[in-house]
N, C-alpha and C positions, 0 to 999 in steps of 0.2 A: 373293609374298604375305606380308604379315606384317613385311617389312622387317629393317634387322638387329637389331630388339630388340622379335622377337614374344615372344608368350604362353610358347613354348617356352623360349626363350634366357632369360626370366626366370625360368620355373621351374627350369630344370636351374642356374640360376647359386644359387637358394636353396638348392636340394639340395645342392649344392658349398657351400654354405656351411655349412650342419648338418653336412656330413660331415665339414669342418674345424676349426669346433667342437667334435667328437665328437673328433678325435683330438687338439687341443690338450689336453681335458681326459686324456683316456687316455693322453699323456703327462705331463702331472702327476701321476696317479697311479700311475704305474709309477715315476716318478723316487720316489716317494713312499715306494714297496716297495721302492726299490730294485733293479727288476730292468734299468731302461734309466738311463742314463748323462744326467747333467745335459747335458754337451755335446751330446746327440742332442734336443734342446729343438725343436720345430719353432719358429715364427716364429707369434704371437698374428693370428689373422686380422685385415686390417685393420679388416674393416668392425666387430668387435667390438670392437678398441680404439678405434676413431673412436665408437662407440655407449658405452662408457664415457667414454670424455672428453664428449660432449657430453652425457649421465647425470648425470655429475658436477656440470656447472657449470650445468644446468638449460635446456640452450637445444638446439632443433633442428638438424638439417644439413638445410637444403635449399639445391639450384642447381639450375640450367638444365638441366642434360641428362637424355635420358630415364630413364636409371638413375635418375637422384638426385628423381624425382619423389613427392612425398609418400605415394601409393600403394603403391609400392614399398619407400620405403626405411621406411614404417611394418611390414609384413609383413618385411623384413629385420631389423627392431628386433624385433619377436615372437618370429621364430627364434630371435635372439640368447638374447632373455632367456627365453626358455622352456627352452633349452638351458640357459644357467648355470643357473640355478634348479635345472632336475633334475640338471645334475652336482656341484654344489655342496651340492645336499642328500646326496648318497651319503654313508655313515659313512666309508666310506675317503677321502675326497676328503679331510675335515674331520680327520684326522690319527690315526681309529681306527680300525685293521686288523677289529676284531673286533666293529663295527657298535655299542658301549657306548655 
């Protein structure tokens, strides 16, 4: 029931994606303090660089397959960008230790 891309498979795949999110940013800002090593850099999740890139130049990603359905990859843009938003607003992120 459900096939391979139930209700499940799509939430636990957004959860995975906030949680990659979440440590792309908390490794910027540790590189930031300096307590992790630029080389230990994870890899920018894809689907938020593909949401930047097409951010930028003002046009949608939609295709065929069920992932890539409008539904979906609108609720995957929300994550995104509610994630940067709020990591992006921390005082530390923006280059002040001391929240100034």
């Amino acid at each position: 029931m459900g096939g391979p891309f139930s209700v499940k498979a799509i939430h636990d795949y957004i959860d995975n994606l906030r949680d990659s999110i979440i440590e792309y940013y908390g490794a910027i800002n540790e590189i930031k303090a300096q307590i992790r090593s630029a080389d230990k850099m994870p890899v920018e999740p894809e689907a938020m660089y593909l949401y930047k890139r097409c951010k930028s130049m003002g046009i949608p990603l939609v295709a065929g397959g069920v992932m890539d359905q409008p539904h979906i990859w609108l609720i995957e843009w929300n994550v995104i960008e509610n994630q940067i938003t709020m990591m992006e607003s921390l005082p530390s992120l923006n280059g002040d230790a001391n929240g100034k």
